[in-house]
Structures are given as C-alpha cells and as structure tokens.
N, C-alpha and C positions, 0 to 999 in steps of 0.2 A: 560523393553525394549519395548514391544508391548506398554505400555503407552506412551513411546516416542513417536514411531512410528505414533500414532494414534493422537499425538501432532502437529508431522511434517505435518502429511496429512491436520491435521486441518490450520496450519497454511499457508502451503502453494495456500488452496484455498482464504483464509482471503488475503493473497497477493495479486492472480490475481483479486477478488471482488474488491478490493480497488482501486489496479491501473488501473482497467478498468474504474471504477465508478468515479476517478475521470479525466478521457482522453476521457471519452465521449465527446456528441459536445453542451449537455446540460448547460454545465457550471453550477453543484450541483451535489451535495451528494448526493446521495438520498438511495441506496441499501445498502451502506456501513458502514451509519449511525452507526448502532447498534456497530457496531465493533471497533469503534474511541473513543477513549476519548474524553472529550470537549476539551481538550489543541488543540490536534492532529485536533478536525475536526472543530477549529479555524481557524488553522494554513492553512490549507488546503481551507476553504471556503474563505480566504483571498486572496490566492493566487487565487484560479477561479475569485472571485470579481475583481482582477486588469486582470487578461487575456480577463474577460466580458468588462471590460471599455475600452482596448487596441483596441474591436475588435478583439481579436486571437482566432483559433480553436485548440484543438490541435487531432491531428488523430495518437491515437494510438492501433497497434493492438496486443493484446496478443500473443506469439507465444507460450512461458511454462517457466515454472521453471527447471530450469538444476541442482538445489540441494538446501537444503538448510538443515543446520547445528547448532546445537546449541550451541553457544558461549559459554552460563554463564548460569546458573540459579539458582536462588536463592530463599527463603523465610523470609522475613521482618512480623515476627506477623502474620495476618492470609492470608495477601498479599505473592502469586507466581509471580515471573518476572522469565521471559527467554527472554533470547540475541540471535536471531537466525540470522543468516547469510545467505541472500540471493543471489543465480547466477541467474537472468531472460533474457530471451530472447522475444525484443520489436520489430516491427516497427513503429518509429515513427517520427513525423513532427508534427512543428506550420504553421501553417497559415494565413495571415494575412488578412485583411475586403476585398483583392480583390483576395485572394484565392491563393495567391504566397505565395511558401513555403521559411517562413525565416529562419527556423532553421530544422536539421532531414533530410531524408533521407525516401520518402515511398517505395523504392524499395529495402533499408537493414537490416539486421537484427542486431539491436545492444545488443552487450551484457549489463545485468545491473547490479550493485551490491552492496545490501542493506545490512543495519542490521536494525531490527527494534527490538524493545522490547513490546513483549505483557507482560499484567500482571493480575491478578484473583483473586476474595478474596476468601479464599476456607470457608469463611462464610456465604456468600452471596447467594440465592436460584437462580443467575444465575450463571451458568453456563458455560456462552462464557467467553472468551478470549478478552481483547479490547488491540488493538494498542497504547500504551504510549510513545512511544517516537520512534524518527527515526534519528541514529544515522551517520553521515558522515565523 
C-alpha cells in the first residue's frame, strides 16, 4: 500500500514534469527527457516540430492534479506496466505568430483527463519509471 502510494506520488510529479515541459514556450524536451520512452518523446518532439513550423506558442499553466488512480498493472517477464488515470487541472491557450489566441482559454481553468502508462524493468540498475504509452 505505501509502495503504491509512493508510486502515485511519483507519478504524478512525472505528469506535471512532462506536461509543463512540453507547453513551455521553448518548443523541446529537455527536463522530461529521461522520463519518455523514444516512442513517446518521438511522438511528442513531432508534435513541437509542426507547432515550431506553424509559428504557435502554446501557454500552459499547471494548476495540479485532482487524483490519479491506477487502472491496471501488470508484469510481462522482468517488465512492470501500470495504467494510471489521470484528473489535472490546466490553463491553457495556443497562440499564434501574432500573439492571438486560437485556441484555450488563459483566464480558465480546464479540466484534463489522461491515462498514461508507465513501465520499468525491475532488471535494469535504473530505477525510474518512463512514460510508454498515452492512452485516449
């Protein structure tokens, strides 16, 4: 029970790392890195590459996490996965090259709601947790 606990806690700072890191105004990865699988921080560095080419910012601000739950978790060989289900609370907006916002809201607070899958090889001399997949 405390290892959950101490699972949840981990994951949900792995949340707001990531979703900060990638709504910065940088357009990269850079803090989150560690925590991404290559799929994930493909997937993710593609998506900045077309919002850097569009011109778009997007401003997002953390507000927290309102729970997050674990779905599923299983073990495959010396691989853990867990399905955790996330509730966060955002403000946010895109912007576009002359600073009008196309999409969002910076005055409210949206709810948001994930699932993503971490997973860990309990073989492995690390340690962390990385983000595999994000489920819609």
């Amino acid at each position: 029970e405390s290892a959950k606990k101490e699972f949840l806690n981990g994951a949900k700072i792995a949340y707001e790392t990531i979703i900060t890191d990638f709504s910065d105004n940088d357009n990269k990865i850079t803090t989150s890195k560690p925590l991404l699988s290559n799929k994930i921080y493909n997937q993710f560095n593609d998506a900045l590459k077309e919002r850097n080419s569009k011109g778009h910012q997007a401003e997002i601000t953390f507000i927290g996490v309102n729970s997050a739950t674990i779905k599923e978790h299983k073990k495959i060989n010396s691989i853990l996965q867990v399905t955790v289900d996330f509730v966060g609370e955002v403000i946010t907006c895109i912007k576009d090259k002359e600073k009008k916002i196309i999409s969002g809201d910076p005055q409210k607070i949206k709810k948001i709601y994930d699932t993503w899958v971490f997973s860990r090889d309990t073989k492995s001399n690390n340690p962390n947790w990385q983000l595999v997949d994000i489920l819609t």
